[in-house]
C-alpha positions as a LaTeX table, in Angstrom:
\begin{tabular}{lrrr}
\hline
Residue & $x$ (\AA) & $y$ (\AA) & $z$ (\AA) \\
\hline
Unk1 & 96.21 & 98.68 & 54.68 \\
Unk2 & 92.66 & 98.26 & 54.25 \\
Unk3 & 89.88 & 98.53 & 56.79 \\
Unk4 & 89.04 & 95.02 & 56.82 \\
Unk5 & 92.92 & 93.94 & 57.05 \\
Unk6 & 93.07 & 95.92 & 60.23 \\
Unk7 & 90.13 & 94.73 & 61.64 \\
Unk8 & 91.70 & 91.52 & 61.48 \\
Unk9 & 94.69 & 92.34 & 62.62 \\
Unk10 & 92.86 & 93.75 & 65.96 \\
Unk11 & 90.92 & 90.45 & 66.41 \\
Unk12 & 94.08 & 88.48 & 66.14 \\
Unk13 & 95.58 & 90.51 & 68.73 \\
Unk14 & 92.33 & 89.94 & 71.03 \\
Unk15 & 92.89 & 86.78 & 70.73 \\
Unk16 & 96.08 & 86.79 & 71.90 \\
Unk17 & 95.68 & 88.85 & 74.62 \\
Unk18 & 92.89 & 86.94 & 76.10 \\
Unk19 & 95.09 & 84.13 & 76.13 \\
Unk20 & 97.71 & 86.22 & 77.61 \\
Unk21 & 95.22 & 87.29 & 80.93 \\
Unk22 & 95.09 & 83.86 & 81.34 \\
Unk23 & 98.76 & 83.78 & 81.87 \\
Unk24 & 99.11 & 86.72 & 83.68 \\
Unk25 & 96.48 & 86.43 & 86.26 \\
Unk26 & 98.39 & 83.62 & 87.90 \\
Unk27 & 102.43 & 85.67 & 87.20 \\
Unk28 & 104.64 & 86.11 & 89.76 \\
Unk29 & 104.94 & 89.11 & 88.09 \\
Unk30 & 101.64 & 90.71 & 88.52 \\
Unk31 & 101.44 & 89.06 & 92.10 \\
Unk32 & 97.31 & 89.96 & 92.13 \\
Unk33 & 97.44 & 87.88 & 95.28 \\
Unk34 & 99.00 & 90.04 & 97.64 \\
Unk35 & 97.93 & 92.85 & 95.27 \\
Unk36 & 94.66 & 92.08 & 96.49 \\
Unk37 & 95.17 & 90.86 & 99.79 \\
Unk38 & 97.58 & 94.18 & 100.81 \\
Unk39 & 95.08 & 97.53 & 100.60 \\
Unk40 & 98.45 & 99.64 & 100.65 \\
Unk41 & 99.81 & 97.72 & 97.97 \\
Unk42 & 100.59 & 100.14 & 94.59 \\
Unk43 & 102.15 & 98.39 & 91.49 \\
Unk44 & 105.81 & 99.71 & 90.55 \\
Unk45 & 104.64 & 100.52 & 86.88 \\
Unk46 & 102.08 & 102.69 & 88.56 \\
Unk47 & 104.31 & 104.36 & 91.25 \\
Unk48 & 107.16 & 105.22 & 88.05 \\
Unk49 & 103.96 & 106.69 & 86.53 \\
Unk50 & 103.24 & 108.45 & 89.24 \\
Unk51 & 106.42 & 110.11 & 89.69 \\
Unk52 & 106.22 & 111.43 & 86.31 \\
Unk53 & 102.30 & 112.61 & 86.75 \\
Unk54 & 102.60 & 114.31 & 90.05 \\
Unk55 & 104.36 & 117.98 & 88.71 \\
Unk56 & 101.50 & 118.16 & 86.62 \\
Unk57 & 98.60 & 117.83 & 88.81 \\
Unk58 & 96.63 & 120.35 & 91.41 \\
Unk59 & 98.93 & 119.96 & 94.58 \\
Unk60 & 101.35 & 117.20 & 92.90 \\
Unk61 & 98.25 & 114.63 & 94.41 \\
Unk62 & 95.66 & 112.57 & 92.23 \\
Unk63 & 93.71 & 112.54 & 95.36 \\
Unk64 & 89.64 & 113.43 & 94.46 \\
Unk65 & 90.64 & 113.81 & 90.54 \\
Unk66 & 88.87 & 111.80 & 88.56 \\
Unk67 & 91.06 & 109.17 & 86.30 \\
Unk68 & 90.67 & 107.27 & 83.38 \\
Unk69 & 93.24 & 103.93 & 82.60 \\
Unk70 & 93.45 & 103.19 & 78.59 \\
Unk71 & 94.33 & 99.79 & 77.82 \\
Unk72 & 94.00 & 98.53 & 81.50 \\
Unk73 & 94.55 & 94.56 & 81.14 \\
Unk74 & 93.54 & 93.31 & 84.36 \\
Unk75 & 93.41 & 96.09 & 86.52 \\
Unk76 & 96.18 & 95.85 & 88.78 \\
Unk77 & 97.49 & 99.38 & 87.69 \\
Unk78 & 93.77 & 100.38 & 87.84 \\
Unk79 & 93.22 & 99.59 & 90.66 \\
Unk80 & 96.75 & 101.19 & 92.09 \\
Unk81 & 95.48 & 104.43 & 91.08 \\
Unk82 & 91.99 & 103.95 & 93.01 \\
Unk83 & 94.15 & 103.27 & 96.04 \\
Unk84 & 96.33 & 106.29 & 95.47 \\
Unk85 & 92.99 & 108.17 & 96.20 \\
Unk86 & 91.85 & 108.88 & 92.63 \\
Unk87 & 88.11 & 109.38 & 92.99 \\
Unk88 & 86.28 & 107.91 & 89.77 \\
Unk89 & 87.84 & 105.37 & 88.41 \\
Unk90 & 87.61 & 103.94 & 84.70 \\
Unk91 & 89.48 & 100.96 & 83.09 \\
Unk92 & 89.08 & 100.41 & 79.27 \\
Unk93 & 90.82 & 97.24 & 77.57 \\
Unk94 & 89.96 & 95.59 & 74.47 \\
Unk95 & 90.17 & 92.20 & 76.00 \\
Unk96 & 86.85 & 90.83 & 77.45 \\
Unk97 & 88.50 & 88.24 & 79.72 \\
Unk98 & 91.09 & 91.04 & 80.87 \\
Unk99 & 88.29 & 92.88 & 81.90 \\
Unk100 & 86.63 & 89.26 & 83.64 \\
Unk101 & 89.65 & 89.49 & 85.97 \\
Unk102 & 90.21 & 93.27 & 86.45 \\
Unk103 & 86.03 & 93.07 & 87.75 \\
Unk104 & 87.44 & 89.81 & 89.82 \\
Unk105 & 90.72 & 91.61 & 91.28 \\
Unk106 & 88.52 & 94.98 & 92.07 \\
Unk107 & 85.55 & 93.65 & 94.17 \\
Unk108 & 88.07 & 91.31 & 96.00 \\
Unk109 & 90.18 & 94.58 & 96.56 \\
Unk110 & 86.61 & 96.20 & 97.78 \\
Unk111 & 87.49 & 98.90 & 95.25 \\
Unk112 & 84.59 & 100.52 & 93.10 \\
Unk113 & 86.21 & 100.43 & 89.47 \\
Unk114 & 84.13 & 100.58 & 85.86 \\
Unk115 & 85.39 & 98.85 & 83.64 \\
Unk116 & 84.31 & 99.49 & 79.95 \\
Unk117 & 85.40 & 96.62 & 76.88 \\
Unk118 & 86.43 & 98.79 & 73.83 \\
Unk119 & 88.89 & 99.80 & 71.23 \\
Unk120 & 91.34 & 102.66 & 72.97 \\
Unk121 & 91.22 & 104.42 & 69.71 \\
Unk122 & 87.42 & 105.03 & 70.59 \\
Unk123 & 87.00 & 105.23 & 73.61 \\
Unk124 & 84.78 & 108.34 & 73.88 \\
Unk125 & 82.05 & 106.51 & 71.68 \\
Unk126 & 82.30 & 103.90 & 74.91 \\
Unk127 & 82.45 & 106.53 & 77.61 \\
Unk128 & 79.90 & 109.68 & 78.31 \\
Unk129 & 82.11 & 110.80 & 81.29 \\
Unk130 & 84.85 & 113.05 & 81.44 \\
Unk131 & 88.40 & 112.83 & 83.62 \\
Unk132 & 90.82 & 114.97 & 85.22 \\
Unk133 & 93.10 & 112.21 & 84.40 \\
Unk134 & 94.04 & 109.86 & 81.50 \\
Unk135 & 96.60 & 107.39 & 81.83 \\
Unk136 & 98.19 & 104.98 & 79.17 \\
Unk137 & 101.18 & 103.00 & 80.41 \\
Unk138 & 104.04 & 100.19 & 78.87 \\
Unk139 & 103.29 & 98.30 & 76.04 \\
Unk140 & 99.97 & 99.80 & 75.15 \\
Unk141 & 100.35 & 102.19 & 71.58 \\
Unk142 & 102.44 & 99.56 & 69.43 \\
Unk143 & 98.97 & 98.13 & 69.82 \\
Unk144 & 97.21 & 100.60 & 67.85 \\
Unk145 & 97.34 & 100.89 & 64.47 \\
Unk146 & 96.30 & 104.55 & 64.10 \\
Unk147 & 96.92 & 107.56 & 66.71 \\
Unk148 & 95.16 & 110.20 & 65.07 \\
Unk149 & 91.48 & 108.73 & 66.39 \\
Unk150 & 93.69 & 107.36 & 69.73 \\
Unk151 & 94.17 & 111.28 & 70.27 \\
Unk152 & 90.95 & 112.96 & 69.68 \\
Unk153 & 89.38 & 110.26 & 71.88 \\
Unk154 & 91.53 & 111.43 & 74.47 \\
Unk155 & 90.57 & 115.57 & 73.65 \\
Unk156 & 87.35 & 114.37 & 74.16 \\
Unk157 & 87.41 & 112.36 & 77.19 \\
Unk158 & 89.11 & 115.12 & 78.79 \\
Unk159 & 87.67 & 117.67 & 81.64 \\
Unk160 & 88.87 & 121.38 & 80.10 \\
Unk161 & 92.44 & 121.47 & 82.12 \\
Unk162 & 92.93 & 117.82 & 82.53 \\
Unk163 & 95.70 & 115.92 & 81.95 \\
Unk164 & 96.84 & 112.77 & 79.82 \\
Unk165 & 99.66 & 110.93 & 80.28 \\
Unk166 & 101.60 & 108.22 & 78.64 \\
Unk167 & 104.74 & 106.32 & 79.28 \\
Unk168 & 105.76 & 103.53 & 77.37 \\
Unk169 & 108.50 & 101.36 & 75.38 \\
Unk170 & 110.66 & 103.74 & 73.12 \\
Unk171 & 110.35 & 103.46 & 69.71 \\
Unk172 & 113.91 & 102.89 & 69.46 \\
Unk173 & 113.37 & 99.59 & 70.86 \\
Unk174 & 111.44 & 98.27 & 67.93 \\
Unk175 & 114.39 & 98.94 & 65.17 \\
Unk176 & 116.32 & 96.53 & 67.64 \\
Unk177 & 113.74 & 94.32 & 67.57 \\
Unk178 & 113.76 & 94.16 & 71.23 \\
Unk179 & 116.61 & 92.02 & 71.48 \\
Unk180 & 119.91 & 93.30 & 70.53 \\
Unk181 & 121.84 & 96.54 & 70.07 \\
Unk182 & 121.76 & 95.90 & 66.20 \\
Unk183 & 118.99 & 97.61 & 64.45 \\
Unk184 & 117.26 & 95.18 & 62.41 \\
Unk185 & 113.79 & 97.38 & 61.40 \\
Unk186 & 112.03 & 100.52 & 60.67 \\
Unk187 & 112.13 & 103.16 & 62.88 \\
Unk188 & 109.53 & 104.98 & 61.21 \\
Unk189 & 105.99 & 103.53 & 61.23 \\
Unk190 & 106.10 & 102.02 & 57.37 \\
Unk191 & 103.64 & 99.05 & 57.97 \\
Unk192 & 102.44 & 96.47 & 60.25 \\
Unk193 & 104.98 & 93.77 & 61.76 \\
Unk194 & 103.33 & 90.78 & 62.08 \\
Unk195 & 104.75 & 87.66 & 64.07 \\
Unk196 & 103.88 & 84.60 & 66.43 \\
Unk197 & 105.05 & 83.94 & 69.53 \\
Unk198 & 103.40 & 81.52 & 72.30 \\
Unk199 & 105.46 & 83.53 & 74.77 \\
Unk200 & 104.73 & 86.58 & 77.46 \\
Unk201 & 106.59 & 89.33 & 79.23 \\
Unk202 & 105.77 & 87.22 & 82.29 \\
Unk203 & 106.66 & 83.87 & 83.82 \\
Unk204 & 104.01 & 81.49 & 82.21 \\
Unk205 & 102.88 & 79.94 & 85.17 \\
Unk206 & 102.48 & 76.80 & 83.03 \\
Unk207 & 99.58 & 78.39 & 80.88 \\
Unk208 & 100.61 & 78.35 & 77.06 \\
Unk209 & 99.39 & 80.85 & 74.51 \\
Unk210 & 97.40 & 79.30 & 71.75 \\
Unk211 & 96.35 & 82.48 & 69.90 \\
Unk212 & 100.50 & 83.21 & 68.98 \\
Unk213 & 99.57 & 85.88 & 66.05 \\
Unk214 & 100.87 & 89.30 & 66.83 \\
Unk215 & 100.58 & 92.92 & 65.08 \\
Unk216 & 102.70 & 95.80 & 66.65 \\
Unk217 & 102.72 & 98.90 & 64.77 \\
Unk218 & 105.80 & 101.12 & 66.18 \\
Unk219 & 104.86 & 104.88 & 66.62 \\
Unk220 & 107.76 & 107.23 & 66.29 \\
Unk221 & 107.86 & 110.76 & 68.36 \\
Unk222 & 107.15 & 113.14 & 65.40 \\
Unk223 & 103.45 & 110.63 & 65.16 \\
Unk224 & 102.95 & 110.61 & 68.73 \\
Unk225 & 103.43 & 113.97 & 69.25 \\
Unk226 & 101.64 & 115.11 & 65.83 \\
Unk227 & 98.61 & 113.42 & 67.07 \\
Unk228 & 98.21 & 114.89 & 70.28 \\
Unk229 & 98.90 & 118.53 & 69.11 \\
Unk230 & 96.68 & 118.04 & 65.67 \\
Unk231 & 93.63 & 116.87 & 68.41 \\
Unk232 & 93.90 & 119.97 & 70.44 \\
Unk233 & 96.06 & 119.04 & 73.16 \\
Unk234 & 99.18 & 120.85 & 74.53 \\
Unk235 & 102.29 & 119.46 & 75.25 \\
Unk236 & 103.64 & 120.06 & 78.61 \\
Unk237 & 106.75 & 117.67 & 78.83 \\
Unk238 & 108.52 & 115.17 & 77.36 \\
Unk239 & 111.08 & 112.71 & 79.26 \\
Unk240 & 113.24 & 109.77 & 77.56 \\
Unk241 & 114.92 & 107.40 & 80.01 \\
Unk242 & 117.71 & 104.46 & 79.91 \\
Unk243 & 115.55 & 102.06 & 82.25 \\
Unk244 & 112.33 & 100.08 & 82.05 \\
Unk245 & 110.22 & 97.38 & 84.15 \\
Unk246 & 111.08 & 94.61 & 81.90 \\
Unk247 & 113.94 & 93.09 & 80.00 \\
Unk248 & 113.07 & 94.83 & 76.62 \\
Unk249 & 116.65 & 93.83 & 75.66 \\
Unk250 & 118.58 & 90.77 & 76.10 \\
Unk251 & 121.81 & 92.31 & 78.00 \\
Unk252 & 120.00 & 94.37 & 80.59 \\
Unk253 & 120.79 & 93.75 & 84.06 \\
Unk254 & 118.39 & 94.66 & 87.35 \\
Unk255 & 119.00 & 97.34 & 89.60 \\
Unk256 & 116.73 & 98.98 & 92.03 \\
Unk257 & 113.94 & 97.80 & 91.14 \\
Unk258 & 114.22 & 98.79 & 87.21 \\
Unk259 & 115.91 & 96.68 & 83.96 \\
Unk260 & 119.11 & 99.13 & 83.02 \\
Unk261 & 122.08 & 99.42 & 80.67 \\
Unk262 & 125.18 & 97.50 & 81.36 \\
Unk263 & 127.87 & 99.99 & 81.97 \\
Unk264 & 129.96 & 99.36 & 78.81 \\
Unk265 & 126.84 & 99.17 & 77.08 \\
Unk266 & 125.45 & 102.41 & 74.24 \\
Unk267 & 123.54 & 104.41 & 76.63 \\
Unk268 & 120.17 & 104.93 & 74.74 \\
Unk269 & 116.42 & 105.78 & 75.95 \\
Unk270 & 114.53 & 102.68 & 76.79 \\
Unk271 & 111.01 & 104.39 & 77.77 \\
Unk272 & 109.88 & 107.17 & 77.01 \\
Unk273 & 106.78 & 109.77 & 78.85 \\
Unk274 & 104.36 & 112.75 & 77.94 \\
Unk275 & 102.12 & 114.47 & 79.78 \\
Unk276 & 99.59 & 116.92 & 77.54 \\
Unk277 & 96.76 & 118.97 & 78.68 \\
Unk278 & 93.84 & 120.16 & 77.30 \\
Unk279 & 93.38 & 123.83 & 78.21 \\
\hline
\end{tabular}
């Protein structure tokens, strides 16, 4: 795909995405109302991150380290991890009015947060600082069309023994086109899947999408991990699990807190995590 193509692509899915904060801000899933209002409030997609972070880090705490948050959206994981004491906090989205609301949600929250508008894939050409901790979590990658700049970024951004981690959707997920146990597309990242849809992961709080084209690109593991190796970075664990925080698929059924497998159902990986460090 050329250059141009994909720069199109990206500014389609701005679009989109700015429409989407507009929906978002007022979800019932997000809930940045008693987010704000509750100081001991953490978001659950940050405390499952958390769980998977905490073996790798000086005393299993992110307290004092500072942390980075790729592809932040409005700030409501951001601004979890400021509250579960991470010193210096940074929140990079590509989405200008994500960022409008993740400034709006963090002074409310009394919570010192920069937030920096800019391509994840470059984020080091946006940033002069460097982190104990990056963090990339659900839905963010299938957003990028390339992981090879996505992972030196992160090399550089890095303190010498920090840590990155990611969780997100499987890949799996995309050959079932999120929706059935049938698969339908490529598993392997062939080309970009293009699509409109005036719908969210959230309720729509009566706020309609008007931007409705979509790119995805879907990143298998031998990419993902390629990547991260090929930028420097060491590979410290990789986890594949059959839950998630949303219904990815349409016969998933809620239970504790997660979207899981019925019990009659194939039991396959629904997210997936890696934490890397740079030593």
């Amino acid at each position: 795909m050329a250059k141009e193509d994909i720069r199109q692509d990206i500014n389609d899915n701005q679009a989109n995405w700015n429409d989407r904060a507009k929906v978002h801000i007022n979800s019932k899933f997000y809930d940045v109302e008693n987010l704000i209002n509750d100081s001991h409030k953490i978001s659950e997609t940050t405390l499952h991150d958390y769980d998977v972070l905490k073996p790798f880090l000086p005393n299993s705490n992110i307290s004092g380290l500072d942390l980075l948050h790729l592809q932040c959206h409005i700030g409501t994981d951001t601004l979890s991890w400021k509250r579960l004491g991470a010193k210096k906090v940074f929140g990079l989205d590509f989405s200008n009015r994500s960022l409008r609301y993740a400034q709006e949600i963090a002074q409310k929250a009394q919570a010192e947060i920069t937030y920096v508008q800019g391509d994840a894939r470059f984020a080091s050409d946006k940033i002069t600082d460097k982190f104990d901790v990056i963090v990339t979590s659900m839905g963010t990658i299938t957003w990028l069309p390339e992981l090879d700049n996505w992972a030196k970024s992160i090399y550089q951004l890095l303190k010498d023994g920090g840590t990155f981690m990611i969780r997100d959707d499987h890949p799996i997920l995309n050959t079932l086109n999120f929706e059935t146990f049938n698969m339908t597309a490529d598993y392997f990242n062939l080309d970009v899947d293009t699509y409109r849809s005036d719908e969210s992961y959230t309720d729509n709080a009566g706020i309609k999408i008007t931007h409705t084209l979509n790119h995805n690109w879907n990143h298998d593991f031998q990419e993902i991990t390629s990547a991260l190796l090929k930028a420097g970075l060491t590979i410290e664990f990789l986890g594949e699990y059959p839950r998630t925080e949303w219904p990815a698929l349409k016969d998933l059924v809620q239970k504790d807190g997660w979207f899981v497998l019925p019990e009659d159902a194939p039991q396959i990986p629904l997210t997936f995590a890696l934490v890397v460090k740079k030593l």
